[in-house]
C-alpha positions in Angstrom: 80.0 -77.3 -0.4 75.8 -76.3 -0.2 74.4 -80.0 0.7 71.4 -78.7 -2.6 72.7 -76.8 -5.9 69.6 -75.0 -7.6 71.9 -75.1 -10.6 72.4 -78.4 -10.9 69.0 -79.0 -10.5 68.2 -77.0 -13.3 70.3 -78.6 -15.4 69.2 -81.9 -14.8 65.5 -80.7 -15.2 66.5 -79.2 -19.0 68.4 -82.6 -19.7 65.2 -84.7 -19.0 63.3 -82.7 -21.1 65.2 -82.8 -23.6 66.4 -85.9 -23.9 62.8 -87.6 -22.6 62.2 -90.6 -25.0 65.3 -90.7 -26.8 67.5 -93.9 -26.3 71.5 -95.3 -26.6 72.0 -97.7 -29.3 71.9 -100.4 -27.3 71.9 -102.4 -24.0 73.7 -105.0 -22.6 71.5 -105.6 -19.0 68.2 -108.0 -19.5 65.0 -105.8 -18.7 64.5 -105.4 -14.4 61.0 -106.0 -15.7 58.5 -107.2 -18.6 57.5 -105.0 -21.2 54.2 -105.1 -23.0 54.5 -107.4 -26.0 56.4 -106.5 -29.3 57.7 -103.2 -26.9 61.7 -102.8 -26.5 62.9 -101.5 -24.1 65.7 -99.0 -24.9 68.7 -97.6 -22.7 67.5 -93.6 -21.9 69.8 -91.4 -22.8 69.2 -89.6 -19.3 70.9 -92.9 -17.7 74.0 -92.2 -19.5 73.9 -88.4 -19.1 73.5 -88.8 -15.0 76.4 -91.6 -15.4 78.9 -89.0 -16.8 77.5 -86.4 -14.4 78.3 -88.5 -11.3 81.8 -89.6 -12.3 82.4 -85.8 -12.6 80.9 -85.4 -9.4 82.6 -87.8 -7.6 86.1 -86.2 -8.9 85.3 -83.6 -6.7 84.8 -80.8 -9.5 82.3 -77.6 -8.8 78.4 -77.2 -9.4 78.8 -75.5 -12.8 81.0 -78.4 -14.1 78.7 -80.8 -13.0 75.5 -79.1 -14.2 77.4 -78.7 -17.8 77.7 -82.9 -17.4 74.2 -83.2 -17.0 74.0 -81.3 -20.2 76.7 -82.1 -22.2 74.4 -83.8 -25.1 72.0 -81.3 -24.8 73.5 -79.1 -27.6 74.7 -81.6 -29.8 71.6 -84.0 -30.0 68.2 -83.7 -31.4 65.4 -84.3 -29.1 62.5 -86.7 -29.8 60.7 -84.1 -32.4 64.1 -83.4 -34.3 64.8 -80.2 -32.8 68.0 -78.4 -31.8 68.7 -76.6 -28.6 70.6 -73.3 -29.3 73.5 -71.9 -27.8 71.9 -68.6 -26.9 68.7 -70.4 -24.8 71.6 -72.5 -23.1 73.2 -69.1 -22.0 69.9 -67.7 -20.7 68.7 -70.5 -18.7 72.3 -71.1 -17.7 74.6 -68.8 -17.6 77.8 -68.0 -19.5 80.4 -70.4 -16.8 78.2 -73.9 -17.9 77.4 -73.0 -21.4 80.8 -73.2 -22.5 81.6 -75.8 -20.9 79.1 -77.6 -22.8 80.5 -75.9 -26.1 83.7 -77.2 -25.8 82.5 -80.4 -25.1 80.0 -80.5 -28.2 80.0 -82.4 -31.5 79.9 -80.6 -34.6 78.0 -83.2 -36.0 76.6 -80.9 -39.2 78.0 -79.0 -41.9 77.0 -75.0 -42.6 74.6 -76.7 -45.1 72.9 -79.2 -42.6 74.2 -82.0 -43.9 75.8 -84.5 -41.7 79.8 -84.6 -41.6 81.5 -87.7 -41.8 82.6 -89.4 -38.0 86.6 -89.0 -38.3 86.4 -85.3 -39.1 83.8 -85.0 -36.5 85.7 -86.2 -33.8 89.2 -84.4 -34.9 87.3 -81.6 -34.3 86.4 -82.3 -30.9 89.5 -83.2 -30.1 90.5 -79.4 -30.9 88.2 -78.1 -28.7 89.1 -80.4 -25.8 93.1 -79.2 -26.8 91.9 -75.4 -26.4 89.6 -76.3 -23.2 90.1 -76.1 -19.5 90.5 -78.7 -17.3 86.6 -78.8 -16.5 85.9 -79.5 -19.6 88.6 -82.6 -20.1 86.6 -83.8 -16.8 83.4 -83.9 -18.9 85.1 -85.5 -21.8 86.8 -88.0 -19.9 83.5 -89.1 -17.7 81.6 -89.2 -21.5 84.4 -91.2 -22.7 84.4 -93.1 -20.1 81.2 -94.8 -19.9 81.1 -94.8 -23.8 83.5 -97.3 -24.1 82.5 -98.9 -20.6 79.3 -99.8 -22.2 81.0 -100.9 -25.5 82.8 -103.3 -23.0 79.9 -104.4 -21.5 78.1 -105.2 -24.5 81.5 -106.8 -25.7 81.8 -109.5 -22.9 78.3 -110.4 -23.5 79.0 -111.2 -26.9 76.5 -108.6 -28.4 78.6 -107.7 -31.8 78.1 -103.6 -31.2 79.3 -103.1 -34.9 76.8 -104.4 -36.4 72.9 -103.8 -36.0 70.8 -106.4 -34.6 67.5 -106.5 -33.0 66.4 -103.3 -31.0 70.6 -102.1 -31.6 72.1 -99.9 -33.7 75.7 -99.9 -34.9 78.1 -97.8 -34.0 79.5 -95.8 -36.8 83.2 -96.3 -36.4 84.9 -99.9 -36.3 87.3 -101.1 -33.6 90.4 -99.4 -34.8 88.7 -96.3 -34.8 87.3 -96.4 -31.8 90.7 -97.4 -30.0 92.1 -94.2 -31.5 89.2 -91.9 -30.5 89.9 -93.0 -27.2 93.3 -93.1 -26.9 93.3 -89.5 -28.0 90.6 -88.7 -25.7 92.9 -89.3 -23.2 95.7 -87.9 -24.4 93.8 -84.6 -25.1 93.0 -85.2 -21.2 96.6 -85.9 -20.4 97.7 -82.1 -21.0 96.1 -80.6 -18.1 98.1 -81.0 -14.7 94.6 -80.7 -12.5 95.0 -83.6 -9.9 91.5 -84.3 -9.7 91.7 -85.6 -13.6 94.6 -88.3 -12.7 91.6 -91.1 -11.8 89.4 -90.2 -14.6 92.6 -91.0 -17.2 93.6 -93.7 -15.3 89.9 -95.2 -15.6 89.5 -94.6 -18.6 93.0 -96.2 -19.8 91.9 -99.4 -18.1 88.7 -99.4 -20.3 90.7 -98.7 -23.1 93.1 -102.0 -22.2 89.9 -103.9 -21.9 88.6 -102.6 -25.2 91.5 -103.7 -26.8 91.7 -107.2 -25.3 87.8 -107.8 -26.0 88.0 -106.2 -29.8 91.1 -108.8 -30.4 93.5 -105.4 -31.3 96.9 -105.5 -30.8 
């Protein structure tokens, strides 16, 4: 393996572009510093993308998988001016091997009249795509997963009530039963590939599920 990837450099210079000043819903760590007055200090989205990135990484999957990672929101969410990134710049700056990667991995988050679809029939239709992907791309999904509901967790043990909105936090949209599900089939969808290298992303990812379960009070 080349000790520098130009690839995956590229693609973590398009992800901080486009995700620069856009934010998670929440956090759970106090700040490492103090802000100016009335500021709060959000969670960047880049910390989460680079997360998901380095759990691929550390797998032991290829440059290209890792580089789609990196940009694995890229397609799906706006940036700070409400734009969309398009499938056919992806491809350019790219190539063919990471965009769809990222496809298969993407949220079809709008309807053909721009209007936003509703979350359950969202995410059935991801898991579709992750049933007709490749193994790479259950890696991504797995690592997203992953420290989704790690951070759900974290917030959770910290008594922080991640359902509902609260100062500097937005609510999730789906409750904890849904979540468990989305998960769970996450993992199975995961489950169907016999690539070694995803065995300790399910297995990680079951134990956050477990812990999900325990801190949500579900059966």
């Amino acid at each position: 393996m080349e000790i520098f990837s130009p690839l995956i450099e590229q693609a973590v210079e398009l992800a901080a572009q486009w995700h620069d000043q856009t934010y998670r819903k929440s956090r759970w760590r106090e700040p490492a510093f103090e802000p100016p007055e009335a500021v709060v200090l959000g969670v960047p989205v880049m910390a989460h993308v680079t997360a998901v990135a380095l759990i691929v990484q550390r797998a032991g999957w290829d440059d290209a998988t890792v580089a789609a990672a990196f940009l694995h929101d890229v397609l799906e969410d706006v940036n700070r001016y409400g734009q969309t990134f398009r499938r056919e710049q992806m491809r350019t700056l790219m190539g063919e091997a990471v965009t769809a990667l990222v496809e298969t991995v993407t949220e079809q988050k709008l309807d053909a009249e721009g209007a936003y679809r509703k979350w359950r029939p969202r995410k059935e239709g991801y898991l579709a795509q992750l049933h007709r992907g490749t193994p790479p791309a259950a890696a991504i999904s797995l690592a997203d997963k992953l420290h989704n509901l790690w951070s759900i967790n974290e917030s959770l043990a910290r008594g922080l009530d991640v359902f509902t909105p609260g100062n500097g936090r937005r609510a999730l949209s789906a409750g904890p039963q849904e979540q468990r599900w989305f998960h769970e089939a996450v993992l199975a969808a995961g489950s169907i590939h016999a690539d070694a290298r995803l065995a300790p992303q399910r297995a990680r990812l079951e134990e956050e599920i477990d812990r999900f379960r325990a801190l949500a009070g579900l059966p």
